[in-house]
SENU-652196 format. One line per 10 residues: number of its first residue (from 1); their letters; for each residue y, x, z of N, C-alpha, C, O. Coordinates in steps of 0.2 Angstrom, whole numbers. Atoms other than C-alpha are relative to their C-alpha. Layout:
NUM> a> Y:X:Z:Y:X:Z:Y:X:Z:Y:X:Z; ...
% end
This chain:
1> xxxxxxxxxx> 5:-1:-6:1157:112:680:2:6:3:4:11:0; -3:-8:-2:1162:125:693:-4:4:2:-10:2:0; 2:-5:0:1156:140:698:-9:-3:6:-15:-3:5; 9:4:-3:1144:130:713:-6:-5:-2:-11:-4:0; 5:1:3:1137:119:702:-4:4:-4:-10:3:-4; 1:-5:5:1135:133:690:-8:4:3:-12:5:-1; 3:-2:-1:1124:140:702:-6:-3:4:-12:-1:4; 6:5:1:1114:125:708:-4:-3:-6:-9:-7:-5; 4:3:5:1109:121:691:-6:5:-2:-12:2:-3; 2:-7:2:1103:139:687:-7:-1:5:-12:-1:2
11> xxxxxxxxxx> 6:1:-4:1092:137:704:-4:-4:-1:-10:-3:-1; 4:7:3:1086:120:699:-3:0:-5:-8:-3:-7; 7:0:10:1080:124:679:-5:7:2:-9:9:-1; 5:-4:-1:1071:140:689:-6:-3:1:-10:0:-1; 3:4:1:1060:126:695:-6:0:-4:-12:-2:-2; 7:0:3:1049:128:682:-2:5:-4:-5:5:-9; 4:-9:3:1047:146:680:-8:1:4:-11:-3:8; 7:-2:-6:1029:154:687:4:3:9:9:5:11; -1:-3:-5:1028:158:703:-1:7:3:-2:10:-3; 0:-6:0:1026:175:711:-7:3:-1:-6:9:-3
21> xxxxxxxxxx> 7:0:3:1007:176:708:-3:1:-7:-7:6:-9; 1:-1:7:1007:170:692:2:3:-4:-1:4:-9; -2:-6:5:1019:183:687:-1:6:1:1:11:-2; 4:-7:-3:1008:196:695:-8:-2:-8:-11:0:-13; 7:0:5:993:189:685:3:-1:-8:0:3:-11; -4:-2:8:1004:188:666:2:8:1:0:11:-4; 1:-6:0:1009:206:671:-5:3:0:-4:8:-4; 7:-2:0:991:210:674:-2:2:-7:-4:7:-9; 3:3:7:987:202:657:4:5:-2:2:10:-4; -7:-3:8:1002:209:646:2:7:1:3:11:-4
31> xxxxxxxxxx> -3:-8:-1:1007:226:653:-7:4:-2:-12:2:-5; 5:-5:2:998:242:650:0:5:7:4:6:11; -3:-3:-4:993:255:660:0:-1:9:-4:-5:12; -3:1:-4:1001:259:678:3:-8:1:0:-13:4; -1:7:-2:1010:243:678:-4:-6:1:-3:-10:6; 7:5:0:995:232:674:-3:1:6:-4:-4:9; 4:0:-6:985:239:688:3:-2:6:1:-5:10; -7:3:-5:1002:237:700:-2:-7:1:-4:-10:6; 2:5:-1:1000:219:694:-6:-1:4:-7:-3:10; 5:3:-2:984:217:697:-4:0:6:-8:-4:7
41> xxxxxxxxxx> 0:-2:-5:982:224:712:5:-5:7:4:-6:13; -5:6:-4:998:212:720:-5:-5:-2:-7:-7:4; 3:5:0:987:199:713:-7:-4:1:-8:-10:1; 6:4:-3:970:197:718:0:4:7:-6:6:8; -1:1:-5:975:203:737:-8:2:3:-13:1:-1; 6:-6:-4:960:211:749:-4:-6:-1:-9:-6:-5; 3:5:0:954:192:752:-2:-6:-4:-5:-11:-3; -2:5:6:957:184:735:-9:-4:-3:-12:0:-7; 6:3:1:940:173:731:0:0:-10:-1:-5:-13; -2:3:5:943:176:713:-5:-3:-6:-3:-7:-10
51> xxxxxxxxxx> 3:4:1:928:171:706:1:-7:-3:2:-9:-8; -2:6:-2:930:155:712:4:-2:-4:4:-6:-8; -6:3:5:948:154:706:-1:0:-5:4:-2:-8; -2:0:7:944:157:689:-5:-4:-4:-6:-4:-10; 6:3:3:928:147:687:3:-7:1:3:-11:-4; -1:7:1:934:132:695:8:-4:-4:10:-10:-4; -7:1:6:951:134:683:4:-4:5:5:-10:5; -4:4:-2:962:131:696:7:3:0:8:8:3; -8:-1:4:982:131:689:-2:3:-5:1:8:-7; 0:1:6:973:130:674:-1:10:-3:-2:13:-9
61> xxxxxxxxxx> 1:-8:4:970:150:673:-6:2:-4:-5:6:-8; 8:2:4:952:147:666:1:3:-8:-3:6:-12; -2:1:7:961:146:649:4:9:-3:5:12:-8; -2:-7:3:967:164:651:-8:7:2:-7:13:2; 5:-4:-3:950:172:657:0:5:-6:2:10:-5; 2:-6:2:946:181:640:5:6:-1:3:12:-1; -2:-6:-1:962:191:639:2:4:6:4:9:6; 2:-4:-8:960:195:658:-4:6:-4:-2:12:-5; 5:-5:-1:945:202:653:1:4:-3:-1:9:0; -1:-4:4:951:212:638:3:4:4:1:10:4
71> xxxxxxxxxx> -2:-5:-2:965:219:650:-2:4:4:1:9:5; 4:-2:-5:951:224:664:-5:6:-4:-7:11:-2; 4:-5:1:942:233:651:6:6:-2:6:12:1; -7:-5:2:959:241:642:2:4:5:3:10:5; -4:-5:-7:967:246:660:-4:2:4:-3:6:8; 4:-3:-6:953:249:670:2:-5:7:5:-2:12; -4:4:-7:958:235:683:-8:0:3:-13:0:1; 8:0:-5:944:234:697:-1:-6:1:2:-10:4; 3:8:0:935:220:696:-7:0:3:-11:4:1; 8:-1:-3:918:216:706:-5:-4:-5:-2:-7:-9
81> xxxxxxxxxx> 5:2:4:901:210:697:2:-6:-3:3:-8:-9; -2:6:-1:904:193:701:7:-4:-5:7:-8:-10; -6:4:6:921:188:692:-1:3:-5:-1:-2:-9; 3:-3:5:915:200:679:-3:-4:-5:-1:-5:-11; 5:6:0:901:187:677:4:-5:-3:3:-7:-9; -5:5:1:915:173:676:3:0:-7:4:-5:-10; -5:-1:6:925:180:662:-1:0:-5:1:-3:-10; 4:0:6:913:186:652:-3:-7:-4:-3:-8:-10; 0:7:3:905:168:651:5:-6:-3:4:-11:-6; -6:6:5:921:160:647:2:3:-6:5:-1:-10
91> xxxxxxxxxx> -2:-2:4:925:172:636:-7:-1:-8:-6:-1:-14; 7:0:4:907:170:628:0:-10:-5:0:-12:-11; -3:8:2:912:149:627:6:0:-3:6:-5:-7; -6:0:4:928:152:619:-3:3:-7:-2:2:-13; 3:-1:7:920:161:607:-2:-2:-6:0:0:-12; 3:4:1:909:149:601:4:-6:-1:2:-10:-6; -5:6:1:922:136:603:5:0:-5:7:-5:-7; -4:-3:6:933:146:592:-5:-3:-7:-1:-5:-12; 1:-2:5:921:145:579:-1:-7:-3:0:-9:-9; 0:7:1:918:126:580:7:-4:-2:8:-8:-6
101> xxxxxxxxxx> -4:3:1:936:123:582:2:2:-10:3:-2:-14; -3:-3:8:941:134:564:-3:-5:-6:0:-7:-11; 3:5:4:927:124:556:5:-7:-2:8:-9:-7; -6:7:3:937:108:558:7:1:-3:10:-2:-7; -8:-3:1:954:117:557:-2:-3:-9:0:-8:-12; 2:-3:9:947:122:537:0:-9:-4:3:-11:-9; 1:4:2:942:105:535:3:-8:1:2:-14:-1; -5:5:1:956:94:540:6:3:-6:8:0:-10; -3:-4:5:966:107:531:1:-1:-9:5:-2:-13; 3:1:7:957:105:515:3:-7:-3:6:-8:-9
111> xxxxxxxxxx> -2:7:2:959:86:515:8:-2:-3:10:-6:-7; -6:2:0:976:87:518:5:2:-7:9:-2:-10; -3:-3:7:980:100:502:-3:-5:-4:0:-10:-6; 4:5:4:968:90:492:5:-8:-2:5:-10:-8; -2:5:-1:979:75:495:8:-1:-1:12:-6:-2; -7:0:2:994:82:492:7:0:4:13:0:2; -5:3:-6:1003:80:510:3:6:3:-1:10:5; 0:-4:-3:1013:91:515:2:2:7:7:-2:9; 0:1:-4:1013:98:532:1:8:4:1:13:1; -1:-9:-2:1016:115:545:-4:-4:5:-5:-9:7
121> xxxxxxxxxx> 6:-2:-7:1003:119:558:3:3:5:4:9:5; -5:-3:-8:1011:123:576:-6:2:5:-12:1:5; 6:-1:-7:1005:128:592:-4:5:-1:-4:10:-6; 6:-4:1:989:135:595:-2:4:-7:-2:10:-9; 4:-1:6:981:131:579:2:6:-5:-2:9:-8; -2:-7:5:991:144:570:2:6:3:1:12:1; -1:-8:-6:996:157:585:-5:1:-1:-5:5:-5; 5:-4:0:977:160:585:1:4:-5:1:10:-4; 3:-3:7:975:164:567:7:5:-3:6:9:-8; -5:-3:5:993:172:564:2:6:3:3:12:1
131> xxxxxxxxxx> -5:-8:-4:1000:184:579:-7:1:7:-7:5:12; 3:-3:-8:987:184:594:-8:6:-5:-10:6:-11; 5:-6:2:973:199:591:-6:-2:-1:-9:1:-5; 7:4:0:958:188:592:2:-10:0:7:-12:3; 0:9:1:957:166:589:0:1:7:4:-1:10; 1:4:-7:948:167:605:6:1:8:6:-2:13; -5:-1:-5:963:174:615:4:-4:1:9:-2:5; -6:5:0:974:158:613:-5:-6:-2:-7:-7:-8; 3:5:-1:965:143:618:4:-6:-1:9:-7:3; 0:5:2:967:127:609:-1:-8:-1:-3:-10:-6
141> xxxxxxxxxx> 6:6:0:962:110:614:2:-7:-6:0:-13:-6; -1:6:3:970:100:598:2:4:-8:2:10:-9; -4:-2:5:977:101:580:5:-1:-2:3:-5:-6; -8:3:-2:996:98:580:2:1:-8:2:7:-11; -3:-3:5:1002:96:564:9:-3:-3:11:-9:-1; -7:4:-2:1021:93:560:0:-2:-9:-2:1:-14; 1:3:9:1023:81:543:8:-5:0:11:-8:4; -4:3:1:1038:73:535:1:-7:2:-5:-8:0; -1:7:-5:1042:54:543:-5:-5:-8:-9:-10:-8; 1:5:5:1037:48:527:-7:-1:-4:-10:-5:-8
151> xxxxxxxxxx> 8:-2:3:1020:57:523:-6:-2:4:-11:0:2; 1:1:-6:1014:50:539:-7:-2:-1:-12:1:-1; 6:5:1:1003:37:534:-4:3:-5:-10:4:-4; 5:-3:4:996:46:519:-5:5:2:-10:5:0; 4:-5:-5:989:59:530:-3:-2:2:-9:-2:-1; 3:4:-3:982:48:541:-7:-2:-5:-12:-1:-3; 4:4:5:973:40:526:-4:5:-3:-10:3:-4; 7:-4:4:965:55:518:-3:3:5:-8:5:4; 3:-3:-3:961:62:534:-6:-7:2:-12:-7:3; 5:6:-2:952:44:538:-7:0:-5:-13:-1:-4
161> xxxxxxxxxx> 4:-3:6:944:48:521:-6:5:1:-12:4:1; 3:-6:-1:939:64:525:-6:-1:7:-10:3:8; 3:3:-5:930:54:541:1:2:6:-3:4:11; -2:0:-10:942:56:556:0:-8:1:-2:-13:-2; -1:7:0:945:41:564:4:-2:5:5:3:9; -6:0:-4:960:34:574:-3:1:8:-8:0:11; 0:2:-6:965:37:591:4:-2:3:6:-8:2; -4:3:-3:977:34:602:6:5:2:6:9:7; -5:-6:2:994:45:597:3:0:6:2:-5:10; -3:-3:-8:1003:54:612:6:-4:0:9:-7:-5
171> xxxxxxxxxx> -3:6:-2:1014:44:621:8:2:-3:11:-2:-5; -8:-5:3:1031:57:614:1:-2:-5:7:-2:-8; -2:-2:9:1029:56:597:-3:-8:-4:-8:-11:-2; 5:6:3:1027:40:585:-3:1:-7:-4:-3:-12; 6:0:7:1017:47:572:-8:0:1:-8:-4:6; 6:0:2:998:47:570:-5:5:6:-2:9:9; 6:-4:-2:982:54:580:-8:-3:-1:-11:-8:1; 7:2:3:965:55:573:-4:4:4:-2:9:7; 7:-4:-5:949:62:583:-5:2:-7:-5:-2:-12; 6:-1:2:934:71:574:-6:-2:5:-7:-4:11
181> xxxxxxxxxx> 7:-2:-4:917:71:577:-3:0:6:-8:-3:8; 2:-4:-3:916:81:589:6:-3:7:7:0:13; -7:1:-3:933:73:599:4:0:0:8:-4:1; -5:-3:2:943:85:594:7:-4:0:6:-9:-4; -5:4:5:959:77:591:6:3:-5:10:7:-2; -5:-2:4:971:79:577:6:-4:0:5:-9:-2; -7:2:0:990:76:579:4:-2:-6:-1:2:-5; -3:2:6:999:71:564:9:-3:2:11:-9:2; -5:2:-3:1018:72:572:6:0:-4:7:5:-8; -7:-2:2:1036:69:566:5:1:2:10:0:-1
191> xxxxxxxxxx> -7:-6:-3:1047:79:578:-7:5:5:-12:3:7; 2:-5:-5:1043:95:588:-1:-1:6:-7:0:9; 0:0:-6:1047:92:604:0:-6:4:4:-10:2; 1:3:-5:1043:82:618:4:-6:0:4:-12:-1; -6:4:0:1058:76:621:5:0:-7:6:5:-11; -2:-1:6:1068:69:607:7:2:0:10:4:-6; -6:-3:-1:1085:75:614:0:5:-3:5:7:-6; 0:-6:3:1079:91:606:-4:-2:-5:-9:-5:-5; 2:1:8:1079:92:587:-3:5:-3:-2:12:-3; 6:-4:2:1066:98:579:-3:-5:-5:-4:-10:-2
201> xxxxxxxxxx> 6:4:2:1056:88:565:0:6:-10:3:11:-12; 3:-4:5:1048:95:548:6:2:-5:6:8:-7; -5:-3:5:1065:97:537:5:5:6:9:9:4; 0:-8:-4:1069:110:552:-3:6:-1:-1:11:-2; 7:-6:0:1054:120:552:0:1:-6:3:6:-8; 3:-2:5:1048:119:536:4:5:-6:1:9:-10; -5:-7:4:1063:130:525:-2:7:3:-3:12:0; 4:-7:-5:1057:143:538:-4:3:-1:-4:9:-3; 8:-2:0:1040:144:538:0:4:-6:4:5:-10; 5:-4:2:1028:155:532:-7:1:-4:-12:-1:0
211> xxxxxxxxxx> 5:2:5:1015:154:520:-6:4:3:-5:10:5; 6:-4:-2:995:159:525:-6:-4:-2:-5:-10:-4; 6:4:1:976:154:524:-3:1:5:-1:6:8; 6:1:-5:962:151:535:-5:0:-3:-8:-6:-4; 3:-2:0:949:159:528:-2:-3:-8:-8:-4:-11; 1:2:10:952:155:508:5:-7:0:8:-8:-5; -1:6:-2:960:138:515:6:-1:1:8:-1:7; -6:-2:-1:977:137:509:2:-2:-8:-1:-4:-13; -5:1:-6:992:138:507:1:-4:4:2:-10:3; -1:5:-4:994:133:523:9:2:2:12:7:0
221> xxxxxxxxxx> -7:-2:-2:1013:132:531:-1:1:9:-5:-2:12; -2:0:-6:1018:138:549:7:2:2:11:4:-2; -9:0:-1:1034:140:558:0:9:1:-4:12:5; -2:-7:-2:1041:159:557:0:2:6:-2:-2:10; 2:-2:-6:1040:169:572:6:-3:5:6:-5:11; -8:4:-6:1059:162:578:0:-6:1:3:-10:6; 0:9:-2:1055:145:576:-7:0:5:-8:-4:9; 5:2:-2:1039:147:583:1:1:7:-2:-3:11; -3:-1:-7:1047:157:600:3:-8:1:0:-12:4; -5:5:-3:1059:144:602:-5:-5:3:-5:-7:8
231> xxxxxxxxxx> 3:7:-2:1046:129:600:-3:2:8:-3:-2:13; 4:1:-8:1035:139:615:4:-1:7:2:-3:12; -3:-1:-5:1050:140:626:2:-9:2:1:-12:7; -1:8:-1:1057:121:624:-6:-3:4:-6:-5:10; 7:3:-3:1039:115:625:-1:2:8:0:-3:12; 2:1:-7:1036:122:641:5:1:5:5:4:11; -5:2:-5:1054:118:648:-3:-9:1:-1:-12:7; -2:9:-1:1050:98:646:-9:-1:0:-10:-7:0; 7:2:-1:1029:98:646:-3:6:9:-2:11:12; 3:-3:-3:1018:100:661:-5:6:-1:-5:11:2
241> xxxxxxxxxx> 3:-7:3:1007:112:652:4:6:1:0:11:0; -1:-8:-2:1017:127:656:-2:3:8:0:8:10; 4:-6:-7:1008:130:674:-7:3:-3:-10:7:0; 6:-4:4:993:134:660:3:7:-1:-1:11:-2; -4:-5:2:1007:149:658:-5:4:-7:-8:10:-7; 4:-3:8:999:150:640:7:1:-2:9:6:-6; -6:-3:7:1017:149:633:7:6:2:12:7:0; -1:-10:-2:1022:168:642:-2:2:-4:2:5:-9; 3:-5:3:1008:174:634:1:0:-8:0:5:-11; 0:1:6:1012:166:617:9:4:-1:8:8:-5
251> xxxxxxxxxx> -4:-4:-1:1031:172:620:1:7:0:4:10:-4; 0:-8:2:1027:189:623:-3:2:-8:-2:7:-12; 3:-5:8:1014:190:608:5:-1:-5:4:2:-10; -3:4:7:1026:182:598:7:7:-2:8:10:-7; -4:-6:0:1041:196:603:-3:5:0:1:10:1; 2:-4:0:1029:208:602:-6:2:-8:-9:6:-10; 5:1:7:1020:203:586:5:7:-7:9:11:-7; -4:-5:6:1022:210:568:5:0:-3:9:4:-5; -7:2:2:1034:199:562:7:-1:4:7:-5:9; -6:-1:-6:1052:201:571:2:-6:-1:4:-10:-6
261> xxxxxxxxxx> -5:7:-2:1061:187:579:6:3:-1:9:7:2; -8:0:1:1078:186:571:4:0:5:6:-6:4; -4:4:-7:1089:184:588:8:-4:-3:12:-8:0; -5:3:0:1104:181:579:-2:-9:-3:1:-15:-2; 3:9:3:1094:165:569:-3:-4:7:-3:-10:8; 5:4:-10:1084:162:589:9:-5:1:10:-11:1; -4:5:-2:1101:158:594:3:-5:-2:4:-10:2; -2:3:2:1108:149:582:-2:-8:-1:0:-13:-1; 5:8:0:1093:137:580:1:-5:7:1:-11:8; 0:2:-6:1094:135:599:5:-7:1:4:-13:3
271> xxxxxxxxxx> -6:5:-2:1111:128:599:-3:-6:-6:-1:-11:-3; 1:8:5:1105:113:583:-5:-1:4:-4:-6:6; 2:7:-2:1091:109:593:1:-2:8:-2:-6:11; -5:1:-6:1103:109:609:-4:-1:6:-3:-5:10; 3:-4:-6:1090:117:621:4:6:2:0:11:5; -3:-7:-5:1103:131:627:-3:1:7:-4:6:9; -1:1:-9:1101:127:645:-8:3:5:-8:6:10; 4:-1:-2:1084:128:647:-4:5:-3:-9:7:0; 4:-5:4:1078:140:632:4:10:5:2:16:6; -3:-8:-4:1091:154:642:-4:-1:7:-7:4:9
281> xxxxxxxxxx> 4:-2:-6:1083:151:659:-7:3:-3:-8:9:-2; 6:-4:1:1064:155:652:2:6:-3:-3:10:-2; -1:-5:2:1072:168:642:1:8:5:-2:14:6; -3:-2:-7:1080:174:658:-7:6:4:-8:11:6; 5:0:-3:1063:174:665:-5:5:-4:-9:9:0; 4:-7:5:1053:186:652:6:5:-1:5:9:-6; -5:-9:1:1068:200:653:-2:2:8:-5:7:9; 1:-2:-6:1068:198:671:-8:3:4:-9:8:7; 8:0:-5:1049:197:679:-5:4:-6:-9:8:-5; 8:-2:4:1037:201:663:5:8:-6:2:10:-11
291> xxxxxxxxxx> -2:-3:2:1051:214:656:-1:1:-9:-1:6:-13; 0:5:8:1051:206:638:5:5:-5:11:5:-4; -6:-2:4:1060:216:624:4:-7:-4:3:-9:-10; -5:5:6:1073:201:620:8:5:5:9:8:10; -7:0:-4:1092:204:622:3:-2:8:5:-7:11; -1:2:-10:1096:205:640:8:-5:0:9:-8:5; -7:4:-2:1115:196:636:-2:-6:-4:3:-8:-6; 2:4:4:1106:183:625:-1:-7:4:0:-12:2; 1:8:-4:1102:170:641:7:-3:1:8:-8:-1; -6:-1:1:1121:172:645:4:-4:-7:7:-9:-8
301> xxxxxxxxxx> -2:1:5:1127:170:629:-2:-8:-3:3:-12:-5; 4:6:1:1116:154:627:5:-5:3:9:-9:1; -3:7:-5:1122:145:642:7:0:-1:10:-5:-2; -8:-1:0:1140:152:640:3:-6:-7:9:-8:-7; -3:5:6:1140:140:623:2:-5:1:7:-8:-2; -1:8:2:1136:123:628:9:-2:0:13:2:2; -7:4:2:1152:112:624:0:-5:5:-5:-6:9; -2:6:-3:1157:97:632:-4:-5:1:-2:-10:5; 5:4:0:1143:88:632:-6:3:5:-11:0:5; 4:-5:-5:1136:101:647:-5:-6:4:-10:-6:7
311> xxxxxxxxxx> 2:7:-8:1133:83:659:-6:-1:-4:-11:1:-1; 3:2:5:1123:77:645:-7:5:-1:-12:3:0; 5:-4:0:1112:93:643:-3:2:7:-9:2:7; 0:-1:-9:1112:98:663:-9:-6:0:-15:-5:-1; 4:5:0:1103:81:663:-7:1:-3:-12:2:0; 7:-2:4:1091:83:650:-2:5:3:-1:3:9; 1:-8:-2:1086:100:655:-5:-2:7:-10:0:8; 2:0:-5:1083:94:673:-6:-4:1:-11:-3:4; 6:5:0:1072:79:668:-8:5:-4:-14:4:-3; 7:-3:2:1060:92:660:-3:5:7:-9:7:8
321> xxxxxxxxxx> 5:-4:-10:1058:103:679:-4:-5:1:-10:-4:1; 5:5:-6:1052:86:686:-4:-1:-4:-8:-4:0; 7:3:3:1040:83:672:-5:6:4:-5:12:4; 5:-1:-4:1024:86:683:1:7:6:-4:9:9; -2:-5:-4:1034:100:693:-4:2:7:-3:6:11; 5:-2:-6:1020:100:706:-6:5:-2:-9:9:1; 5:-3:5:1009:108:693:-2:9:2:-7:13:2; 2:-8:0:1012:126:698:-3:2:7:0:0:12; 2:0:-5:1002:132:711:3:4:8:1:4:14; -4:-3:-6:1016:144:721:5:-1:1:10:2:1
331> xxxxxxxxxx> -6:4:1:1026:131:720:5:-1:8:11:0:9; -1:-1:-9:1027:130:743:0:8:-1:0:10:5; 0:-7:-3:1028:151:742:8:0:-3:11:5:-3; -8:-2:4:1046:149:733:5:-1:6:5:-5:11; -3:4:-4:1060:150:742:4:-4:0:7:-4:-6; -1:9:1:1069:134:746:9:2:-2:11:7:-1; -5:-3:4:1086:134:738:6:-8:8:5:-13:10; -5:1:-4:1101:129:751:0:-6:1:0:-10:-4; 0:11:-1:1103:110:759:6:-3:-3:6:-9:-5; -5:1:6:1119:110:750:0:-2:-9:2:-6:-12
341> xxxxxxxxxx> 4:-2:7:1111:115:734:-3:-6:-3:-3:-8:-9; 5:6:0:1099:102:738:3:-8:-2:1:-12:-6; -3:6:-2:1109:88:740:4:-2:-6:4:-8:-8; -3:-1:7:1120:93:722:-5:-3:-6:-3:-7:-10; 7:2:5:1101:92:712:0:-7:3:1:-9:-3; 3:6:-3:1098:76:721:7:-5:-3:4:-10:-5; -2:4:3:1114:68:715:0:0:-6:0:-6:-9; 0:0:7:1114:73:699:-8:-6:-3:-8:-10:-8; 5:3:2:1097:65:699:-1:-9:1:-5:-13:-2; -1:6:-1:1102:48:707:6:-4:-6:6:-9:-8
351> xxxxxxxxxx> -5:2:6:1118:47:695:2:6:-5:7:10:-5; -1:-4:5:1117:56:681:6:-2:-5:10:-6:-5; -4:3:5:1128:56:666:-1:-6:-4:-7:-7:-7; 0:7:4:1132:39:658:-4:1:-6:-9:-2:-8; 5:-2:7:1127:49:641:-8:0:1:-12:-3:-3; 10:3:-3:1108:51:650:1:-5:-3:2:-5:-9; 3:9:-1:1107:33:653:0:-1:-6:-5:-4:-9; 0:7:9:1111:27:636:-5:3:-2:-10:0:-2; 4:-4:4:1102:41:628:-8:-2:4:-10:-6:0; 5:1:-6:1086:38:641:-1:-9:-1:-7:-11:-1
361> xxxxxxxxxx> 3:7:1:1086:19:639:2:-3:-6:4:-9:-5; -1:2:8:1090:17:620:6:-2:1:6:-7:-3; -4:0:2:1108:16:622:1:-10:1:1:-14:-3; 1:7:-1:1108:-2:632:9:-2:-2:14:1:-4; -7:3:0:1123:-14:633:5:1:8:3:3:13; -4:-3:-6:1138:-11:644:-3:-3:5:-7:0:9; 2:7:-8:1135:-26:658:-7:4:2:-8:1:7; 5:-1:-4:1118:-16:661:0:7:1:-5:9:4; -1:-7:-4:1123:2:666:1:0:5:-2:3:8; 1:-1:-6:1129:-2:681:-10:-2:4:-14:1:7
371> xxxxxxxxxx> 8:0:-4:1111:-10:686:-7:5:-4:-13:4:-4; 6:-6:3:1101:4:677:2:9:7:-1:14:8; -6:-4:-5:1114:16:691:-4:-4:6:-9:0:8; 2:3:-6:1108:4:705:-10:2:1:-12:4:7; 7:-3:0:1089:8:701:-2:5:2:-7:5:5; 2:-9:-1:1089:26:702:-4:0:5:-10:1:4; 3:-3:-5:1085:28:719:-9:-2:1:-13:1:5; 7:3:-2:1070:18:718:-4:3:-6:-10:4:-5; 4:-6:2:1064:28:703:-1:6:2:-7:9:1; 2:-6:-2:1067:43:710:-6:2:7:-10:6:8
381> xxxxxxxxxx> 6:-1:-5:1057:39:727:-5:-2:-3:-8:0:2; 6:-2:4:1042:36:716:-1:3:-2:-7:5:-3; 3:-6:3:1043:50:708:-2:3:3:-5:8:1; 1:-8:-3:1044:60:722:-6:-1:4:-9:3:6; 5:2:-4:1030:49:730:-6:1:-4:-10:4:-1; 5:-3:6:1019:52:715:-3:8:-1:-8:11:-2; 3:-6:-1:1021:70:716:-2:3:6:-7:7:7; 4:-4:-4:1018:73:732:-7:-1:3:-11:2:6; 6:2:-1:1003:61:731:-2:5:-1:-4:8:3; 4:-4:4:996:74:717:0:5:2:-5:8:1
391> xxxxxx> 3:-6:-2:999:90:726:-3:-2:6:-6:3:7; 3:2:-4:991:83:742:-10:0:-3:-15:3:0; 6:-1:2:976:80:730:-3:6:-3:-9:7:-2; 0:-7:4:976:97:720:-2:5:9:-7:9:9; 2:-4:-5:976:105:739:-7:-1:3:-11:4:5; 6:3:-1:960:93:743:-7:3:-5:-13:1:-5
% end
């Protein structure tokens, strides 16, 4: 790859960084201090109706209302009655929600040791309880558990026991999903991440992990601090949830927590689950904008490894920008990256590497790559016709 592409790609996995707003409002949140009111100040602007934007949760900031408020009281940011009003009550709802979610947490939990299954707790479920200062400051809406391929079913079975009842497993993953009660739903998955190009499943994680309880209700397993960074970085290269920009703030607490991220193990893991490309740009992005204590030559270092298989990862990598890539709200304030520039993403996207393809449609028979090559184009104007539907109505 030369030097031009080198740097069309760089602009293209930026794509699904925050915009400049958002990284006024996560500075707000996460800094201390001077800095924080700086932020805060670039971000709610003489006219900014914020209120409104934080009530009607629009880019998803709703989900950060209580640790706003925490930093409003912490830094002294100036805030009018009215959003006050707003934060407070979300913060008052999460609370509440917290206390209902941990309930079931304990009591799918229990089931599971009872039963003998074993399994690690990712995401939310365990960031609240393990490194954020409070449950209610990392909002939750599932219980994600990662379980061995083969403990699948038994899980399933004692939680059906325990009187969850099936529902309908996420489209990524072919393991299990059960609902409570209440909704809720509990995950029961056999890889980490989204996409399966990146490896991740329980005999990854689980030599790692870290042993803990929930409130007597244990041992439970979770992923150490470096597995757990990495997971939030992947996750939100290849999922629309990162215009929620929850997983900054889980990033920052995670490198800012009690337990230290190994960086010589971060990279190494990196490269086995063969997210270099995209875990160094978000990297990039917490040294550069939210001024991150990670190694400043560590994004570098990253990208500098891939091997020969670069077309193969490029590709992957890009396919996770376009997942829901309309998602961020200062997405039109960005600036537009050269019509040359343009033109390099756009082939890469119409003819990707042969490796994609196979990998991307199960590894078809020869005689059908060229007509999966012929297609492109009409997938790709769907997609782009789908996204621009969806920000047209998000403006609406």
């Amino acid at each position: 790859m030369g030097a031009t592409d080198e740097i069309v790609l760089a602009g293209a996995l930026r794509g699904m960084l925050p915009g400049p707003d958002e990284t006024h409002l996560l500075r707000a949140i996460l800094h201390r201090g001077h800095s924080a009111r700086m932020a805060w100040d670039a971000f709610r602007g003489p006219e900014r109706d914020l209120p409104g934007l934080f009530r009607t949760d629009t880019g998803n900031r709703k989900r950060l209302g209580p640790l706003l408020l925490a930093s409003i009281r912490e830094n002294a940011l100036e805030a009018d009655p009215a959003l006050l009003t707003v934060l407070k009550t979300a913060t008052l709802r999460e609370d509440l929600r917290v206390d209902a979610y941990r309930h079931i947490a304990r009591h799918v939990y229990r089931a599971l040791l009872d039963a003998s299954v074993p399994f690690v707790v990712l995401r939310g479920a365990a960031l609240m309880e393990t490194v954020y200062a409070q449950p209610s400051f990392r909002h939750s809406h599932d219980i994600d558990l990662l379980l061995p391929h083969d403990a699948i079913e038994a899980a399933a079975a004692a939680l059906r026991a325990a009187g969850l009842v099936d529902a309908a497993p996420p489209a990524w993953d072919h393991g299990r999903a059960l609902r409570h009660a209440t909704e809720l739903p509990v995950l029961l998955l056999r890889r980490v991440f989204r996409i399966p190009f990146y490896r991740g499943d329980h005999a990854d994680v689980a030599p790692n992990g870290r042993s803990w309880a929930l409130d007597g209700v244990g041992p439970l397993m979770r992923p150490d601090a470096t597995d757990a960074l990495l997971q939030a970085l992947v996750r939100a290269s290849s999922s629309g949830g990162r215009a929620s920009l929850v997983w900054a703030v889980d990033a920052w607490t995670l490198v800012h927590g009690n337990e230290s991220v190994d960086w010589p193990a971060f990279e190494d893991r990196a490269r086995v689950a063969r997210a270099e490309l995209p875990v160094a740009t978000l990297l990039e992005y917490l040294v550069r904008e939210l001024e991150a204590p990670v190694p400043a030559d560590l994004p570098d270092r990253l990208t500098a490894s891939v091997d020969g298989t670069r077309g193969m990862r490029r590709d992957v990598a890009l396919s996770g920008v376009r997942r829901a890539r309309g998602d961020h709200p200062d997405l039109e304030r960005r600036a537009p990256m050269p019509v040359a520039h343009r033109w390099t993403r756009l082939r890469w996207e119409l003819f990707p590497s042969r490796e994609y393809l196979a990998w991307a449609h199960d590894d078809p028979p020869a005689p059908l790559v060229p007509l999966l090559y012929l297609s492109r184009p009409f997938t790709v104007l769907i997609d782009r016709v789908r996204w621009r539907l969806g920000r047209a109505l998000r403006r609406r």
